[in-house]
N, CA, C and O atoms as a Tinker XYZ file with bonds, in Angstrom:
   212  protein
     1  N     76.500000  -41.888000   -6.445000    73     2
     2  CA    76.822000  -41.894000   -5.012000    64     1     3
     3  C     75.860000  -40.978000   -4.234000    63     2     4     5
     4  O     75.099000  -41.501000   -3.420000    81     3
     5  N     75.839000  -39.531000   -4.443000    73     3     6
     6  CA    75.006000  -39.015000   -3.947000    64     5     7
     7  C     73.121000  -39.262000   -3.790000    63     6     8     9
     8  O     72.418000  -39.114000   -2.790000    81     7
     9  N     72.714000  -39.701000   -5.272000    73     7    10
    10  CA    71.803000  -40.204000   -5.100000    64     9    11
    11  C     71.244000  -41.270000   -4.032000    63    10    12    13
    12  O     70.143000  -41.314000   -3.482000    81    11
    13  N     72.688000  -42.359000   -3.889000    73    11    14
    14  CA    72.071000  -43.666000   -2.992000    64    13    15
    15  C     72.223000  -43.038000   -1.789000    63    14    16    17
    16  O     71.694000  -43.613000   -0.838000    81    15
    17  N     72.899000  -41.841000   -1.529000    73    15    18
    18  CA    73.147000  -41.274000    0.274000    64    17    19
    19  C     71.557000  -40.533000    0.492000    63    18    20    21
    20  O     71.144000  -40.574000    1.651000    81    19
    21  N     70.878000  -40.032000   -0.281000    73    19    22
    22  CA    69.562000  -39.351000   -0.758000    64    21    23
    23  C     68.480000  -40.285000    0.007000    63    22    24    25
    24  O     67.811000  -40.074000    1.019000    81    23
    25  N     68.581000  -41.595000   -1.021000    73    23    26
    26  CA    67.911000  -42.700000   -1.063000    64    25    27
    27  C     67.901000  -43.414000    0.331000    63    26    28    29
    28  O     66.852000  -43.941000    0.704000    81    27
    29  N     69.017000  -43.456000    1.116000    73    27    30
    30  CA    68.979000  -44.196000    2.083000    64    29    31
    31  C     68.526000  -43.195000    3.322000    63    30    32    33
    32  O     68.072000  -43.699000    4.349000    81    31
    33  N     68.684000  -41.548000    3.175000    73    31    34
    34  CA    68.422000  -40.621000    4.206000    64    33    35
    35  C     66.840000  -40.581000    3.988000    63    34    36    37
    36  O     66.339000  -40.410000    5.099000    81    35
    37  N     65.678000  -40.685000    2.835000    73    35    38
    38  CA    64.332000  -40.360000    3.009000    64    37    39
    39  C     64.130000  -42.265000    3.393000    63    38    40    41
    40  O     63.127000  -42.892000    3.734000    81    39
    41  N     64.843000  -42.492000    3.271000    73    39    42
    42  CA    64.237000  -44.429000    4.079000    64    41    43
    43  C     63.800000  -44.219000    5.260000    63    42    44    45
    44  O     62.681000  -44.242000    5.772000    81    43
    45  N     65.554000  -43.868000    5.875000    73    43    46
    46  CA    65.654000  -43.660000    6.972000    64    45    47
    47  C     64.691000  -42.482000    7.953000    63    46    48    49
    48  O     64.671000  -42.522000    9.183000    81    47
    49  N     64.150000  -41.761000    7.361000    73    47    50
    50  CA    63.106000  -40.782000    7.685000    64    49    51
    51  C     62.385000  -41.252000    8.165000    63    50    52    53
    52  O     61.968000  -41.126000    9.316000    81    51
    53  N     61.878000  -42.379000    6.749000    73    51    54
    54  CA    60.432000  -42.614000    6.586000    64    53    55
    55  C     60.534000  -44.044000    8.076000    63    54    56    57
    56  O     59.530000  -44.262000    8.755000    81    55
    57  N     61.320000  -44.506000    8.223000    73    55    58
    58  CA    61.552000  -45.541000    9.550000    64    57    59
    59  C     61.126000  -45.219000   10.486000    63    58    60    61
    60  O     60.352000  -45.878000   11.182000    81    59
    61  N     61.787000  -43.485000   10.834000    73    59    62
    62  CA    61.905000  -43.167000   12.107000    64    61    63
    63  C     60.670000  -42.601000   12.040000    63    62    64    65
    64  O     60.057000  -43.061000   13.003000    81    63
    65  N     59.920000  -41.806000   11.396000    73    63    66
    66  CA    58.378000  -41.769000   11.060000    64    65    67
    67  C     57.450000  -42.750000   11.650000    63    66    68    69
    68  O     56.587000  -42.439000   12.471000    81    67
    69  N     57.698000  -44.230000   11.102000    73    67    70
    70  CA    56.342000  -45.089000   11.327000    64    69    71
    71  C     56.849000  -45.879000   12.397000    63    70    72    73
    72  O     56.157000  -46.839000   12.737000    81    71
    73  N     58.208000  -45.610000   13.157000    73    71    74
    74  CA    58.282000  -45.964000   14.647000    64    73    75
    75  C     57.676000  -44.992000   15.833000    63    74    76    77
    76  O     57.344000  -45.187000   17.002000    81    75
    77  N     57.696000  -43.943000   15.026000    73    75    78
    78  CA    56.903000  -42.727000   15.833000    64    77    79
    79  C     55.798000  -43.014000   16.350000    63    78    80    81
    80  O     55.427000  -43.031000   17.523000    81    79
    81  N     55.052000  -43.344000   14.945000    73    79    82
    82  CA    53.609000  -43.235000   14.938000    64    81    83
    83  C     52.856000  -44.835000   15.573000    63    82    84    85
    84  O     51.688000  -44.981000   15.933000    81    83
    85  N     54.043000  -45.970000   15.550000    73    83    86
    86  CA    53.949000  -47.186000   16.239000    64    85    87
    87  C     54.214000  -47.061000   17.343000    63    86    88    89
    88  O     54.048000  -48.128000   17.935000    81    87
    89  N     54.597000  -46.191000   18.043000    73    87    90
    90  CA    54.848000  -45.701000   19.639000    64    89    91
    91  C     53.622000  -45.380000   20.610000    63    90    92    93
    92  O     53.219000  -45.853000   21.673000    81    91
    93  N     52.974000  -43.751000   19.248000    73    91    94
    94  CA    51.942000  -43.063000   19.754000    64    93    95
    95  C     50.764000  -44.142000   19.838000    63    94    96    97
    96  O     50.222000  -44.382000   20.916000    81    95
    97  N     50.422000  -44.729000   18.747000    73    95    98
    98  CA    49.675000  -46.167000   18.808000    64    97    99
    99  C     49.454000  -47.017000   19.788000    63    98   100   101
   100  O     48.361000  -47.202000   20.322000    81    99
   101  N     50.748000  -47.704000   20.128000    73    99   102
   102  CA    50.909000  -48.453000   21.409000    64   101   103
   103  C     50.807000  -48.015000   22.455000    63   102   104   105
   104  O     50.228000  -48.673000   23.320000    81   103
   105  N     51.303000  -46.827000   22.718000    73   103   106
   106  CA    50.643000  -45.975000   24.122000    64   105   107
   107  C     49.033000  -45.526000   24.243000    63   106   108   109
   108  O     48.609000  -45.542000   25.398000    81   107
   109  N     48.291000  -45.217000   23.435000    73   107   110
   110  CA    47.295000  -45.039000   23.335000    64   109   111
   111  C     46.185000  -46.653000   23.849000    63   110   112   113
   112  O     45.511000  -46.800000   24.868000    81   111
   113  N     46.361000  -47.480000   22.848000    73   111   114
   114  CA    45.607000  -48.196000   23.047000    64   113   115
   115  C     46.166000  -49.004000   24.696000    63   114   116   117
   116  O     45.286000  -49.624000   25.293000    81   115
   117  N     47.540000  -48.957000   25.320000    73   115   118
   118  CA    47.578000  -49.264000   26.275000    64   117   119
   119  C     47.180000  -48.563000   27.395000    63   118   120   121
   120  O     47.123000  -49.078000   28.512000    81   119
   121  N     46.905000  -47.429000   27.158000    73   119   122
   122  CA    46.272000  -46.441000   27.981000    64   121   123
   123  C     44.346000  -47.112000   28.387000    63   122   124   125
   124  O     43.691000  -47.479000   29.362000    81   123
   125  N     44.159000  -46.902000   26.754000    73   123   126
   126  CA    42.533000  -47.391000   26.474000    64   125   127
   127  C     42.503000  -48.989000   27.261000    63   126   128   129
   128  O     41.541000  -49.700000   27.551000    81   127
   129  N     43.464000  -49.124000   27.387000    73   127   130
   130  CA    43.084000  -51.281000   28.221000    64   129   131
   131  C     43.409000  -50.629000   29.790000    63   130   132   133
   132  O     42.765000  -51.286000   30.607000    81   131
   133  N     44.103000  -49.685000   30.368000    73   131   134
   134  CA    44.096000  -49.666000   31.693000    64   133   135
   135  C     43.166000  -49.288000   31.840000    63   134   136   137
   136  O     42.438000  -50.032000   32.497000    81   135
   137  N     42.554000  -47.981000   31.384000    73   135   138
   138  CA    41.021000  -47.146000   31.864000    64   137   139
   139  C     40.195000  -48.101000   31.458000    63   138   140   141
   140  O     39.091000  -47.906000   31.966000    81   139
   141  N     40.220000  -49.499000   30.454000    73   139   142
   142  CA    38.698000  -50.449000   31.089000    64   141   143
   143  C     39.100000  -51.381000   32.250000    63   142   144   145
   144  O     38.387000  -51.737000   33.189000    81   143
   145  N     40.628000  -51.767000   31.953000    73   143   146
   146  CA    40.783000  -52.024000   33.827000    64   145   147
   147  C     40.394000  -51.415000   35.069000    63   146   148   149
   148  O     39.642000  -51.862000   35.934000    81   147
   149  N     40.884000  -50.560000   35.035000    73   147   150
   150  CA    40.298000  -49.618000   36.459000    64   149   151
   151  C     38.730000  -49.440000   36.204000    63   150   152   153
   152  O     38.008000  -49.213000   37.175000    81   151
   153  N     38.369000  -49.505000   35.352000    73   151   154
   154  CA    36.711000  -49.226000   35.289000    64   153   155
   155  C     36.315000  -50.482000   35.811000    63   154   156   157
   156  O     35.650000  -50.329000   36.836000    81   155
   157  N     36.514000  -51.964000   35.408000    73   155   158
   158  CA    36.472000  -53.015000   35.007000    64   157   159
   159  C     36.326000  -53.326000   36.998000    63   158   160   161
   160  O     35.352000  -53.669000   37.669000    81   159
   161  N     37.751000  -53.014000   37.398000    73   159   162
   162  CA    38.165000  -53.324000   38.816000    64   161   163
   163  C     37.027000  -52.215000   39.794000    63   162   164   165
   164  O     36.347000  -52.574000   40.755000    81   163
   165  N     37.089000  -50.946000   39.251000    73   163   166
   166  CA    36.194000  -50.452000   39.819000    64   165   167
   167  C     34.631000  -51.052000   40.398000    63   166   168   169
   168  O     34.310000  -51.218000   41.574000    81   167
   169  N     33.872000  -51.287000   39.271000    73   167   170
   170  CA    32.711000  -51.834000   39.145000    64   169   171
   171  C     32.833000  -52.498000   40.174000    63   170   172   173
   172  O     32.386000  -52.103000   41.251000    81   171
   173  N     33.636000  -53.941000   39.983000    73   171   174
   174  CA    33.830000  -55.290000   40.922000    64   173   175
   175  C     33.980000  -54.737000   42.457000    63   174   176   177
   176  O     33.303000  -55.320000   43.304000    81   175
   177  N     34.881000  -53.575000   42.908000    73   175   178
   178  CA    34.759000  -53.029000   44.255000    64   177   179
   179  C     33.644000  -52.997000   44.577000    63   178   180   181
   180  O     33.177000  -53.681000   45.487000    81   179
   181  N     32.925000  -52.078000   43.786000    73   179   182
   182  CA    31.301000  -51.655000   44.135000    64   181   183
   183  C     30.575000  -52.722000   44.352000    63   182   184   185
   184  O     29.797000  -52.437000   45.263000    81   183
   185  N     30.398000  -53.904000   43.967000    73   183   186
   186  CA    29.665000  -54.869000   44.188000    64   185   187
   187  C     30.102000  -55.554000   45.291000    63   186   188   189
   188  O     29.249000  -56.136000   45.962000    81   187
   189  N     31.521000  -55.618000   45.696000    73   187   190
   190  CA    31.658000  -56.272000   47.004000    64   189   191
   191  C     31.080000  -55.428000   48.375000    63   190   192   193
   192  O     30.685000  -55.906000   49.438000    81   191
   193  N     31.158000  -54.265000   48.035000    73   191   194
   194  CA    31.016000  -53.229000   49.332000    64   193   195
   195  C     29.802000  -53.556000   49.203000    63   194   196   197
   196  O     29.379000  -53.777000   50.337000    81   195
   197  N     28.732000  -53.762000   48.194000    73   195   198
   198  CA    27.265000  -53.477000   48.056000    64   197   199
   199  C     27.038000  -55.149000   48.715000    63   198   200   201
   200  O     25.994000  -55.183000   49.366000    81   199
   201  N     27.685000  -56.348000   48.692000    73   199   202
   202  CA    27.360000  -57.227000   49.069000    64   201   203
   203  C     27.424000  -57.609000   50.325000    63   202   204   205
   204  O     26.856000  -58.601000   50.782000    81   203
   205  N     28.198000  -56.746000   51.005000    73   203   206
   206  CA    27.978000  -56.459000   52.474000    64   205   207
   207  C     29.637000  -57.002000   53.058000    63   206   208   209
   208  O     29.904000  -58.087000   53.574000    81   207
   209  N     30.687000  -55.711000   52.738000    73   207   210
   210  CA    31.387000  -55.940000   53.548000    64   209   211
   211  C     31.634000  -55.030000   54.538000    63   210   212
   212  O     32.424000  -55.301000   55.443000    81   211
């Protein structure tokens, strides 16, 4: 008994662990896609102002 309560508490660790680290992940690289958006959108401003508005 004690063993399987053991067994199911380092699972459960290890879950809440690689949801962690699937969080920090997903925020990151969604971070990394807005800053080439705004870069992306940036650029495109510059070329309209430069094209004469």
């Amino acid at each position: 008994m004690e063993r399987k309560e053991l067994e199911r508490r380092e699972i459960a660790e290890i879950m809440h662990r690689a949801r962690r680290l699937r969080a920090e992940w997903l925020a990151r690289k969604l971070r990394e896609l807005v800053e080439k958006l705004e870069r992306a959108l940036h650029i495109g401003r510059g070329r309209e102002a430069r094209a004469g508005a």
